[in-house]
PALO-946597 format. One record per residue (C-alpha): residue number from 1; x, y, z. Coordinates in steps of 0.001 Angstrom, whole numbers, always signed. Layout:
<lummis>
+-----+---------+---------+---------+
: pos :      c1 :      c2 :      c3 :
+-----+---------+---------+---------+
: NUM :       X :       Y :       Z :
...
+-----+---------+---------+---------+
</lummis>
This chain:
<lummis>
+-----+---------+---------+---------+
: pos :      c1 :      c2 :      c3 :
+-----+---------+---------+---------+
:   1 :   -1496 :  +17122 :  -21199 :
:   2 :   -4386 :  +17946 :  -18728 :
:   3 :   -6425 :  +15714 :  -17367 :
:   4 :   -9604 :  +17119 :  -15640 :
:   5 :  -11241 :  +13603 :  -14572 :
:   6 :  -11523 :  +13180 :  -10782 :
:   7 :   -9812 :  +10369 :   -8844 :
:   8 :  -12673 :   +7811 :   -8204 :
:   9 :  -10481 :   +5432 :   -6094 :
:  10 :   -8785 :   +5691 :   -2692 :
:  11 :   -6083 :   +4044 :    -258 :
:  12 :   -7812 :   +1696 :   +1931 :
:  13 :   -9833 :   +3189 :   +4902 :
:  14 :   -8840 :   +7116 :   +3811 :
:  15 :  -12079 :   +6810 :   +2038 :
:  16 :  -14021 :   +9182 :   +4611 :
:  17 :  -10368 :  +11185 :   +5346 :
:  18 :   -8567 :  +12344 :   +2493 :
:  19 :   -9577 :  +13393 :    -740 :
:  20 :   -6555 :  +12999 :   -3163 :
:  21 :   -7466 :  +15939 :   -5914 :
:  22 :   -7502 :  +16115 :   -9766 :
:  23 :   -5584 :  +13016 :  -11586 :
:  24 :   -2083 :  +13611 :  -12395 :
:  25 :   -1503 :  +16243 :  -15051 :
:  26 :   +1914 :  +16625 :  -17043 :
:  27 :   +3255 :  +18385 :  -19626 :
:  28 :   +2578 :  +16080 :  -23298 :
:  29 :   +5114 :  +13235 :  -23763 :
:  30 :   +6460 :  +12693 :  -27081 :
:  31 :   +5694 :   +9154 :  -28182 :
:  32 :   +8583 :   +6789 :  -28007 :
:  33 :  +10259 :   +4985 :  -31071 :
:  34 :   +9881 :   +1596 :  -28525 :
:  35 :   +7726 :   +2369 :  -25748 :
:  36 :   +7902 :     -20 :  -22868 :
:  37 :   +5809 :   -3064 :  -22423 :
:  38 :   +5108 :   -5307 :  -19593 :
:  39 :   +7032 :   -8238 :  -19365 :
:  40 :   +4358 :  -10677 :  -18812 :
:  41 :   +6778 :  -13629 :  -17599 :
:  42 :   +8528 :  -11840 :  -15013 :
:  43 :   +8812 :  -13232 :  -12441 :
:  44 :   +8809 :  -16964 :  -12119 :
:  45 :   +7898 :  -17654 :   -8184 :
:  46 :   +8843 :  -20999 :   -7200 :
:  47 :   +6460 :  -23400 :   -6445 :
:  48 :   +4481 :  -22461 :   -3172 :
:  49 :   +4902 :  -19224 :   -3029 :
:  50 :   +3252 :  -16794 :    -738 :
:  51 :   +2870 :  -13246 :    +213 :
:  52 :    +581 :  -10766 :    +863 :
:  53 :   +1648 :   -7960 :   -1799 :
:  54 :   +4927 :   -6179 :   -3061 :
:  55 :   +5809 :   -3093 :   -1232 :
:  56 :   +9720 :   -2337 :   -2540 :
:  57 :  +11825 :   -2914 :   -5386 :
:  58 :  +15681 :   -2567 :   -6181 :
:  59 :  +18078 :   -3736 :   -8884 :
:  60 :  +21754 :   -4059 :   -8341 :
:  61 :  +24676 :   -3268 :  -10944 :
:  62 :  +24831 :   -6789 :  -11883 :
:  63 :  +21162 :   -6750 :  -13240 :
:  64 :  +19866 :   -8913 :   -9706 :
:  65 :  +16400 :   -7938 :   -8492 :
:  66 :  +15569 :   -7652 :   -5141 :
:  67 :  +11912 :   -6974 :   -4060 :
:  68 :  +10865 :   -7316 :    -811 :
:  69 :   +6911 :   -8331 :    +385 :
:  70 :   +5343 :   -7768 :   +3560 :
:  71 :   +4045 :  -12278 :   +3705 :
:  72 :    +673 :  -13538 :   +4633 :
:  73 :    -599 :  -13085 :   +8557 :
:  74 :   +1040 :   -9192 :   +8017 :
:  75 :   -1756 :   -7599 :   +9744 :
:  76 :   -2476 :  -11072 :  +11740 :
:  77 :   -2233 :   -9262 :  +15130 :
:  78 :   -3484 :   -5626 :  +14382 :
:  79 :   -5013 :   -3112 :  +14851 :
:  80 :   -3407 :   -2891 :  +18634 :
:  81 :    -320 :   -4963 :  +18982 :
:  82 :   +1823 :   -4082 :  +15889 :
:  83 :   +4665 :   -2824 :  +18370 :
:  84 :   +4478 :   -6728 :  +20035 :
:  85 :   +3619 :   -8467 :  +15948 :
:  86 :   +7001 :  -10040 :  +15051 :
:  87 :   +6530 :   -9586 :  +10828 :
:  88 :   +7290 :  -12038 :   +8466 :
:  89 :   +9029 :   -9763 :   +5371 :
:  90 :  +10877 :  -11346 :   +3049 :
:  91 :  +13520 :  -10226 :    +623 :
:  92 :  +13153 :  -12223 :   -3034 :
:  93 :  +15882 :  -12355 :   -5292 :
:  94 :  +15349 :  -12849 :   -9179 :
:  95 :  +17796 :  -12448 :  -12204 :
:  96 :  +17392 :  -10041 :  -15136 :
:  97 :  +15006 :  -13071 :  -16703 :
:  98 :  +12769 :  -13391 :  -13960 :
:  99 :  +14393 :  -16804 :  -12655 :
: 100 :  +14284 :  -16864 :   -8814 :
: 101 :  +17469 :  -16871 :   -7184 :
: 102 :  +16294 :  -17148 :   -3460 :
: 103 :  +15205 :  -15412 :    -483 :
: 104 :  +17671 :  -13555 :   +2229 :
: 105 :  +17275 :  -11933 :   +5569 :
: 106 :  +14061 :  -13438 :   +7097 :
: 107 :  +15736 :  -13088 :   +9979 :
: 108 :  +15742 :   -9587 :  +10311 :
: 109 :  +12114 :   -9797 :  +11781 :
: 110 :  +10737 :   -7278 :   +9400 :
: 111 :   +6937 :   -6073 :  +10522 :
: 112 :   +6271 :   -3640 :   +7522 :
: 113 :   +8853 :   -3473 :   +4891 :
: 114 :   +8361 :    -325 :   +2521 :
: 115 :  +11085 :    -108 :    +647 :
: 116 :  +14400 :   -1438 :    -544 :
: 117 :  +17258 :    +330 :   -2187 :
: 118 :  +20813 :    -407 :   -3062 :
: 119 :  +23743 :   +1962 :   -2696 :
: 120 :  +26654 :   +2734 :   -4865 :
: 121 :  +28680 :    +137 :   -2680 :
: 122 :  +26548 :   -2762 :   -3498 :
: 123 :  +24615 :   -2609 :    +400 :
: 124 :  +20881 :   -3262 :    +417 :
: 125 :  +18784 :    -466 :   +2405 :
: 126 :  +15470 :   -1823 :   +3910 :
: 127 :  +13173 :    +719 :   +5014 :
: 128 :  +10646 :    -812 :   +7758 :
: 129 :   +7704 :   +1090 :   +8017 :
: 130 :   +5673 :    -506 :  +11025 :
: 131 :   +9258 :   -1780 :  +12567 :
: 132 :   +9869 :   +2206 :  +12907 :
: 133 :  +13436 :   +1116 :  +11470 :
: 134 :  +16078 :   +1411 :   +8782 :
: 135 :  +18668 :   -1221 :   +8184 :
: 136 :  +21894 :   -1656 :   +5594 :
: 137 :  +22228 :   -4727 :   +5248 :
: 138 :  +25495 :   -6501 :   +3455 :
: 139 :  +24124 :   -8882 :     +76 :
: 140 :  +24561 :  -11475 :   +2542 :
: 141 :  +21652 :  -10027 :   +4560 :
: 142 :  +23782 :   -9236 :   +7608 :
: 143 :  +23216 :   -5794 :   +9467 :
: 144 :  +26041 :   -3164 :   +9299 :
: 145 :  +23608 :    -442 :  +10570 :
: 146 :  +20613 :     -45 :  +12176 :
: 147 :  +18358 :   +3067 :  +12880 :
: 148 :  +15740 :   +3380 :  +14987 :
: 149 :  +14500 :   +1266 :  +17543 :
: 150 :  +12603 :   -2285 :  +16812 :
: 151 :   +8611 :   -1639 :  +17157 :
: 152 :   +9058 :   +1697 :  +19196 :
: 153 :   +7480 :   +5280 :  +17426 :
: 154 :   +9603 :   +8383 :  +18014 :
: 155 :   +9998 :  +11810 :  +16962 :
: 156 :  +13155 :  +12374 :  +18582 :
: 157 :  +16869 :  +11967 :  +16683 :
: 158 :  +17063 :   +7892 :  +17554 :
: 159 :  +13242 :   +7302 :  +16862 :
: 160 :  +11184 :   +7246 :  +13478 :
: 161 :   +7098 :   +7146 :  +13621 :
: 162 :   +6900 :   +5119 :  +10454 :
: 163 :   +9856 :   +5451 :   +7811 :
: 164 :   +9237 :   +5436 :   +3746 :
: 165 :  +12491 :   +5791 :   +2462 :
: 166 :  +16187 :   +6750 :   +1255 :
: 167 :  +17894 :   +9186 :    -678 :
: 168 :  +21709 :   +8716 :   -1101 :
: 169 :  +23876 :  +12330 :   -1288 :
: 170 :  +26966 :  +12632 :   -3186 :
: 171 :  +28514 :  +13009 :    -149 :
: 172 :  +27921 :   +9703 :   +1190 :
: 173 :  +25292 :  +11295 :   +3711 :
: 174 :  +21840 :  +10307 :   +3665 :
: 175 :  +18107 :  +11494 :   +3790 :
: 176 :  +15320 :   +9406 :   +5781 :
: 177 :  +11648 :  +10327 :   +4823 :
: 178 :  +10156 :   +9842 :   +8246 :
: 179 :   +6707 :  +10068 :   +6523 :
: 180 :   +3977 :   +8131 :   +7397 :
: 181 :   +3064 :  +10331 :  +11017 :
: 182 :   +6520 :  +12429 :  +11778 :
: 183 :   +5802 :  +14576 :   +8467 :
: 184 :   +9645 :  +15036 :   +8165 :
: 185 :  +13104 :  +14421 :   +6258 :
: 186 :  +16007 :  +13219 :   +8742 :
: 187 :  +19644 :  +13679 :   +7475 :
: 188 :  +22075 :  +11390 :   +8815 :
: 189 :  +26037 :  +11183 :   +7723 :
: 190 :  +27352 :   +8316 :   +6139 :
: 191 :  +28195 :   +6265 :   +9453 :
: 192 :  +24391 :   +6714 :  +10993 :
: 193 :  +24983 :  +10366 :  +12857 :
: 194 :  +22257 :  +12255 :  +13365 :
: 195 :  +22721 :  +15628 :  +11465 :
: 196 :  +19399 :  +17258 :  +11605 :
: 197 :  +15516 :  +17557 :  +10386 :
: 198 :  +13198 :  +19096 :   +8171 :
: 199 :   +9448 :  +19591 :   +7772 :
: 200 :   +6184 :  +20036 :  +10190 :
: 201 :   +2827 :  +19004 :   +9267 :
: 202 :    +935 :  +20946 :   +7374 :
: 203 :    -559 :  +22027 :   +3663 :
: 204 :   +1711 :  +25232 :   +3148 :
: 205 :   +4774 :  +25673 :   +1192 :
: 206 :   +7462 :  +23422 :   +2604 :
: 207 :   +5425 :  +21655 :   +4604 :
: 208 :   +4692 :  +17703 :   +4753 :
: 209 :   +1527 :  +15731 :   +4932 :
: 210 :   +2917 :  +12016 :   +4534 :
: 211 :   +6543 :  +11490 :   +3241 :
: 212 :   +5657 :   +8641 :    +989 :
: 213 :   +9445 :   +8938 :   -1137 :
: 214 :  +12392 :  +10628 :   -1525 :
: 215 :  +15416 :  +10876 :   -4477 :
: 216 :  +18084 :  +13288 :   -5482 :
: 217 :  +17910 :  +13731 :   -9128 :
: 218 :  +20895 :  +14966 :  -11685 :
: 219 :  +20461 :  +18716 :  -10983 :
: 220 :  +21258 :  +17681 :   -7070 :
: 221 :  +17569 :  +18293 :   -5942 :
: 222 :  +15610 :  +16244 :   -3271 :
: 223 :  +12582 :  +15689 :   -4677 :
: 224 :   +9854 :  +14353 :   -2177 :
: 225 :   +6251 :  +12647 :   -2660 :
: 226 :   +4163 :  +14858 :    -543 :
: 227 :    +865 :  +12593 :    -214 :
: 228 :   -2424 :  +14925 :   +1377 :
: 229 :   -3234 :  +13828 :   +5137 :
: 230 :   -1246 :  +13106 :   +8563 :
: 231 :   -3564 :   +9875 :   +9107 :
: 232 :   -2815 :   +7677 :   +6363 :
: 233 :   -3388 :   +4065 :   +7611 :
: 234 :   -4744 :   +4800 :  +10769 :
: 235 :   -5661 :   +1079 :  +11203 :
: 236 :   -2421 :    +148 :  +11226 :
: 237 :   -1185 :   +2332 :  +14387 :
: 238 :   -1665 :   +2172 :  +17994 :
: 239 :   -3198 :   +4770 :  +20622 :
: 240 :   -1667 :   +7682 :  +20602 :
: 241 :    +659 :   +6916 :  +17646 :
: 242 :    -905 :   +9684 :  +15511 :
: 243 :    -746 :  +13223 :  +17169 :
: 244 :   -4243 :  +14598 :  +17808 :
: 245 :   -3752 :  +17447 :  +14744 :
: 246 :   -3390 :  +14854 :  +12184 :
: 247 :   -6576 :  +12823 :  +12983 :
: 248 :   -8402 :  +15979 :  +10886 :
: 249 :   -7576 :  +16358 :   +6881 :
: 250 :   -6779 :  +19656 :   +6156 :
: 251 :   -9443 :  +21705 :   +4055 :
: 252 :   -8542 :  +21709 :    +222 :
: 253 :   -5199 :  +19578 :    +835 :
: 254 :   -3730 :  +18036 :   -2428 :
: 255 :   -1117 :  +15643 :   -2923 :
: 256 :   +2139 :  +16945 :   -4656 :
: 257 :   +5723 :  +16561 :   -5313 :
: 258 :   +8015 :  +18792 :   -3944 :
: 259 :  +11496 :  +20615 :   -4443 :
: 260 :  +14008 :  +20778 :   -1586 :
: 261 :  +17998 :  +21451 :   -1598 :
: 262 :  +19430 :  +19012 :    -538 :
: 263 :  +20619 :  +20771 :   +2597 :
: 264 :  +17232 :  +20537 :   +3624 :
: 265 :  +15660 :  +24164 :   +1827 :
: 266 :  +12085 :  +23848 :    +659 :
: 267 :  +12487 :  +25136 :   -3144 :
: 268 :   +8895 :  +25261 :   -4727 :
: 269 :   +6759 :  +22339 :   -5891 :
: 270 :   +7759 :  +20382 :   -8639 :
: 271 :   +4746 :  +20396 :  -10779 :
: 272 :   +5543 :  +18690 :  -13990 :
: 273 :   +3632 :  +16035 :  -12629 :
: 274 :    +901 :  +16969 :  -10203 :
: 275 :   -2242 :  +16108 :   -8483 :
: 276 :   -3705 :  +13033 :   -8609 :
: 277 :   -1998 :  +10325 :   -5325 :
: 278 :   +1249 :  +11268 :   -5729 :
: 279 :   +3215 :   +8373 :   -4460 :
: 280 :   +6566 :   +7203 :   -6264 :
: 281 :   +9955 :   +8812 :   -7409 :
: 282 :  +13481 :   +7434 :   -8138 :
: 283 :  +16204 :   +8813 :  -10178 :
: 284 :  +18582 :   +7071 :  -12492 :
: 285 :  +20987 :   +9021 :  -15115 :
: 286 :  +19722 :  +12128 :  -16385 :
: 287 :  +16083 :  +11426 :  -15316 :
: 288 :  +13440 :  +11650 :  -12841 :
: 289 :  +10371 :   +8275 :  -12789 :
: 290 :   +7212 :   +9562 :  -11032 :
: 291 :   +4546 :   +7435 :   -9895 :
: 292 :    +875 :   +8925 :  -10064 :
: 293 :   -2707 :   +8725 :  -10745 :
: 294 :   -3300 :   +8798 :  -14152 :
: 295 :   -5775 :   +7952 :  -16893 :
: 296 :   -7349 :   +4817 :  -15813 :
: 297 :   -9299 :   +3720 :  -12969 :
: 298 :   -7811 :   +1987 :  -10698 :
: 299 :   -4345 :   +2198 :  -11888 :
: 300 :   -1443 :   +4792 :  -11769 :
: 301 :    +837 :   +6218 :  -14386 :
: 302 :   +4782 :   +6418 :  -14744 :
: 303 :   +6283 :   +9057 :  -16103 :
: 304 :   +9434 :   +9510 :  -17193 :
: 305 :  +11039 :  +13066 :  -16579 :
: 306 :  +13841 :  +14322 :  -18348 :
: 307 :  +15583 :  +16058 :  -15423 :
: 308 :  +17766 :  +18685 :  -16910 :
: 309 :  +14356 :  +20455 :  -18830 :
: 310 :  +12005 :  +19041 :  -16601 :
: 311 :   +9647 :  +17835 :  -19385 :
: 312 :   +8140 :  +14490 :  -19585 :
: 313 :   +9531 :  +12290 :  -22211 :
: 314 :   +7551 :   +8937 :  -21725 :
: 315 :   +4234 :   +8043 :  -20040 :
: 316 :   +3814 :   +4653 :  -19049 :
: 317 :     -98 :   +4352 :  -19051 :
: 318 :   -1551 :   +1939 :  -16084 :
: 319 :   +1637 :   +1080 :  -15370 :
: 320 :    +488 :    -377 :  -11685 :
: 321 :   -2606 :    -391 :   -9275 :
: 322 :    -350 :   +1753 :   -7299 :
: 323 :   +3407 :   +2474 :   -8397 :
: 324 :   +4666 :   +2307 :   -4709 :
: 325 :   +8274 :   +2099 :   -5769 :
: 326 :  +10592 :   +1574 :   -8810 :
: 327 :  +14044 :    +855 :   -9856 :
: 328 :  +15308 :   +1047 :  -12805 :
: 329 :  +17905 :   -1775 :  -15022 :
: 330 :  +21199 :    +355 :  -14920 :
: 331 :  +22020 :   -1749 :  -18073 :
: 332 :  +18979 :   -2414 :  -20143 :
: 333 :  +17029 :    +599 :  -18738 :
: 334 :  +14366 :   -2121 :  -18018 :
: 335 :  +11804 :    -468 :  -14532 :
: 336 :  +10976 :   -2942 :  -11997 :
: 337 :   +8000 :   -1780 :  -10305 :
: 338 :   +6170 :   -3009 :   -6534 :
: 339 :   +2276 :   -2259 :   -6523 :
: 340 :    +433 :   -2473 :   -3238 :
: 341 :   -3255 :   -3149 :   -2959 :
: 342 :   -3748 :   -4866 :   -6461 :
: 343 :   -7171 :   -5332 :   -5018 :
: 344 :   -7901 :   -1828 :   -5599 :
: 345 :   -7208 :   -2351 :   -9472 :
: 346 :   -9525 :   -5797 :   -9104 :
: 347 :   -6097 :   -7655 :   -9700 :
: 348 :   -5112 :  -10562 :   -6813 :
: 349 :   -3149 :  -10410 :   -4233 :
: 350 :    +436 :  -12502 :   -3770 :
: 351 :   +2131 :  -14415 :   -6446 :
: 352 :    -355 :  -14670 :   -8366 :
: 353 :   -1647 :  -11032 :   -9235 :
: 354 :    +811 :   -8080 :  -10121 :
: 355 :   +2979 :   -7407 :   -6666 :
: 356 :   +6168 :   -6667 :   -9097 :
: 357 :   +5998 :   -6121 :  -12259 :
: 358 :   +8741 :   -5706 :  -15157 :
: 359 :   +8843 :   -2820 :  -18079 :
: 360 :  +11088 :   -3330 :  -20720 :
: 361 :  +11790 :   -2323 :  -24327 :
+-----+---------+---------+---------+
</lummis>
């Protein structure tokens, strides 16, 4: 299917920066016996809730949800003293039927969570953006490991300049996107050792604008969100966090997904789904769930890759404002999905508009 419409919306304050390209394009999906639909009553918040807006999502074996939420007063203290701003993210728990189960690890101090993931051993991965940190954590909520120092930007092997996420190896290794202003992938073994990097800034082949996600799929590839531009949030940052080369978007620059091995070889781009803001992947079974601008305004697609022929099997039409990260039911096959900046969709922020979101059959 090609779509030829421009995008007409934009991350906030990349307005006058970054120009995002043609809307996603994909292959045609066949239409499914049961396509998904939204679970309107998931989740039930408890009385009182509040947050700003969803930023990660992960589901364990048992069918628990975990989503995590950067809380009101995130940006209290910005644009100059996020490295001093002691955050206020919060890990949720629900169950399968959207019934809260409680909150976990507030303690951890978390400035500006961006992801969550859980590994095959049942540990929950939090990947702090603006704390320039990555933590496993047990389900308790108690560190085991922690990368990276607390509110300190690096590009050296113990420093990250704003992390995005996780992708597990078969080996029991594991892949950091160091993505928002590093522009690189960071392999680590299984106990925290650094092992290497990969990736420079720049618009060529096998090179990185911002790292916005990372999975291995069922063929063994690492398959990386490459978003357009080495500024993104800029408001978020402090003086001399962004090196001077990324403060100018690079003519013609589109966002893409890309192939690497997962030894860290750039392969080719993975174009079954490309253009558009290219923001979301995660890999479950024998296929591949991309997040990207689709059909409507103001809202992003999912689509659902089969990973073996690399054809799309299932589009999930404005299936966020912005599909910032997914997990999927292991069980039912049901996708839990965080969306950032509902605003941008006119939705509402917090409890009340669409900060996770639940697509079942």
């Amino acid at each position: 299917m090609s779509i030829t419409k421009r995008l007409s919306w934009t991350v906030l304050g990349l307005i006058a920066l970054v120009s995002f390209g043609p809307l996603a394009q994909a292959r045609q999906a066949p239409v499914a016996s049961e396509p998904y639909r939204l679970d309107q009553s998931w989740p039930q918040y408890p009385p009182g809730s509040e947050f700003e807006m969803g930023t990660g999502i992960a589901v364990d074996a048992q069918g628990i949800v975990y989503a995590i939420s950067r809380d009101r007063d995130h940006w209290a203290s910005h644009p100059l003293a996020m490295s001093r701003y002691r955050g206020h993210g919060s890990i949720w728990m629900f169950d399968p039927n959207g019934s809260y189960l409680g909150k976990f690890a507030e303690d951890q101090a978390f400035i500006g969570p961006h992801s969550i993931y859980i590994d095959r051993d049942g540990f929950i991965w939090v990947v702090d953006r603006d704390g320039h940190q990555v933590k496993k954590l047990t389900s308790e909520g108690k560190p085991v490991l922690s990368l990276g120092e607390y509110g300190r930007f690096g590009d050296d092997q113990t420093h990250f300049n704003g992390p995005t996420g996780v992708a597990f190896l078969p080996n029991g290794d594991f892949v950091v996107s160091d993505g928002y202003w590093n522009s690189r992938l960071v392999w680590f073994s299984a106990t925290g050792e650094f092992q290497k990097q990969v990736g420079e800034y720049g618009n060529e082949p096998g090179q990185l604008g911002v790292v916005h996600a990372v999975t291995v799929d069922a063929r063994g590839r690492l398959l990386v969100a490459n978003v357009c531009g080495g500024a993104l949030h800029p408001y978020v940052t402090v003086p001399g966090q962004i090196a001077e080369q990324r403060l100018q978007p690079i003519p013609g620059c589109q966002s893409r997904f890309d192939v690497f091995t997962q030894d860290g070889a750039y392969v080719e781009p993975w174009s079954v789904v490309e253009g558009g803001l290219t923001l979301s992947l995660a890999a479950h079974g024998n296929q591949i769930y991309a997040g990207a601008t689709g059909t409507q305004p103001g809202r992003q697609d999912l689509f659902i890759v089969n990973a073996e022929t690399d054809r799309v099997v299932e589009i999930i039409t404005g299936a966020s404002v912005y599909v910032h990260q997914m997990a999927i039911d292991q069980t039912s096959g049901a996708i839990y999905v965080a969306s950032v900046y509902p605003e941008h969709g006119g939705e509402t922020r917090g409890p009340t508009g669409p900060s996770f979101v639940r697509w079942t059959r």
